[in-house]
N, C-alpha and C positions, 0 to 999 in steps of 0.2 A: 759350234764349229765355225770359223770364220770363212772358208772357203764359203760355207752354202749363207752364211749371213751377206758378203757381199752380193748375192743374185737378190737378196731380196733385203724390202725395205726396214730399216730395225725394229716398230714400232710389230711389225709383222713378224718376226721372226721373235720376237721376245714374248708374244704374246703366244705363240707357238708351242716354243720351250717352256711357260707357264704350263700351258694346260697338258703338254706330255711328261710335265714332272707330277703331275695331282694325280694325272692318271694311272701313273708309277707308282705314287704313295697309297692311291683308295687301291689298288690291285694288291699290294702287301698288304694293307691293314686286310682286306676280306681275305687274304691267303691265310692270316693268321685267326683273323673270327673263325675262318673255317678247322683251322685245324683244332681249337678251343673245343668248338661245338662239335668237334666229332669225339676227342677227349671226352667230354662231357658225357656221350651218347654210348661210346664204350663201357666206361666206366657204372654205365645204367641211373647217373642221377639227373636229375629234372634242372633242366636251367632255370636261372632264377635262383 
């Protein structure tokens, strides 16, 4: 967002938006392990 990029320094704000996109991405990958492993757990077979 540029508005709130100008209140703050770039170096800071880019490093920002790094770690709230990683955040974003390991929150869907474990949305998705999770849904796997419940699949898995209904379906009654053993992971692995």
């Amino acid at each position: 967002v540029p508005s709130r990029q100008g209140s703050l320094s770039s170096p800071v704000s880019e490093e920002a938006d790094a770690v709230s996109r990683v955040i974003h991405v390991t929150h869907e990958i474990l949305r998705i392990i999770g849904c796997v492993i419940g699949f898995q757990v209904l379906k009654g077979e053993p992971m692995g």
